[in-house]
N, C-alpha and C positions, 0 to 999 in steps of 0.2 A: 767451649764445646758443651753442647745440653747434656743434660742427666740424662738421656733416651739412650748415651753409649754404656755397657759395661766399664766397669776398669780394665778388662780384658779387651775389649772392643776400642775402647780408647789408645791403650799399648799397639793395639796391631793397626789404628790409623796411621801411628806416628810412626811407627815402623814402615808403613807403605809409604806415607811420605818421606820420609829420609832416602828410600831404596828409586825414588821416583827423581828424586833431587841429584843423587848421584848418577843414574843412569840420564841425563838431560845434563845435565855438567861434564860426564866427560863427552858426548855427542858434541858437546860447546868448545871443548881442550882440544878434542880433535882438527877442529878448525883452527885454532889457534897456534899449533901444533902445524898445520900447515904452512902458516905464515912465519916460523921459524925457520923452517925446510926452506922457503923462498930468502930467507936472511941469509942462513947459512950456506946458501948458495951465490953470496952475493947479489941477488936480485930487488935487494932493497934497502935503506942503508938502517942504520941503528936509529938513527933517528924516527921511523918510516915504523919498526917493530915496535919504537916503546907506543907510537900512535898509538898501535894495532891494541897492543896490553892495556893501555890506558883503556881503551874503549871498550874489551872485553869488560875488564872492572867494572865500571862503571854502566855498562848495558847489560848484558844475558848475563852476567856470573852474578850484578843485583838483582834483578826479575827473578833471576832462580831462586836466590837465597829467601828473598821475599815471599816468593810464593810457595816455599813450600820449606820454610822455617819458620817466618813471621806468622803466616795465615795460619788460621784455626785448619788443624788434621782432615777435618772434614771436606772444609772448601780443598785445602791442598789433594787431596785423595779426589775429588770431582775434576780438578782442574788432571789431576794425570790420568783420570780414566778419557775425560774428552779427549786428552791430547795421545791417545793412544798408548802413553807411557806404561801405566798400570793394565792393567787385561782384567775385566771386570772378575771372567771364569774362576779365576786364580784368589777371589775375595770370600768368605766363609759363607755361607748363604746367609745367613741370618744378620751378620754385616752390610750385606752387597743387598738384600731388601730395604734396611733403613737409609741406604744410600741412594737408592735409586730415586726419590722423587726430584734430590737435586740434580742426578747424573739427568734425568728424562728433561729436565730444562735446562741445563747447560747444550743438549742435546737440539732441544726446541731453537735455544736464542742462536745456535751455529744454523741452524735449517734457514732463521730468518734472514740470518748475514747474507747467506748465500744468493738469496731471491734479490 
């Protein structure tokens, strides 16, 4: 992370990403949680659920951890404001300025996908 954050400013990236990480894991448990419900119902066999875990593991519960333990607070904090996770309003102003030039191109490179 560059020196342009506070040490305060740095604390509340890592803070937003952690709150960003957990709110997107458990969205992630829920589904998986589903697929429980459909065991526990008999509609799948043991076999069929451990798939299901194994894959959770090893797909979305590493992508999360990855992106938003591994990556630099920064990236992590752009990557959950794109994804809607974080709510820009809710970021200190003077925070949510020096963030803005990568949110405004995260912002840019989603417009281009789209086209």
């Amino acid at each position: 992370m560059s020196e342009r954050f506070s040490k305060r400013e740095r604390a509340a990236l890592r803070n937003l990403a952690a709150e960003a990480h957990d709110h997107e894991l458990q969205n992630a448990l829920t589904d998986l949680y589903d697929e429980f419900c459909v065991w526990g119902g008999d509609g799948m066999s043991a076999f069929d659920l451990n798939d299901k875990i194994h894959e959770f593991h090893d797909g979305i519960s590493r992508e999360l951890y990855k992106t938003y333990v591994l990556s630099d607070p920064e990236l992590a904090v752009t990557i959950g404001i794109f994804r809607k996770t974080i709510n820009l309003d809710d970021i200190d102003k003077n925070l949510r300025e020096k963030l803005k030039p990568m949110v405004e191109g995260f912002e840019r490179m989603g417009e281009a996908e789209k086209k």
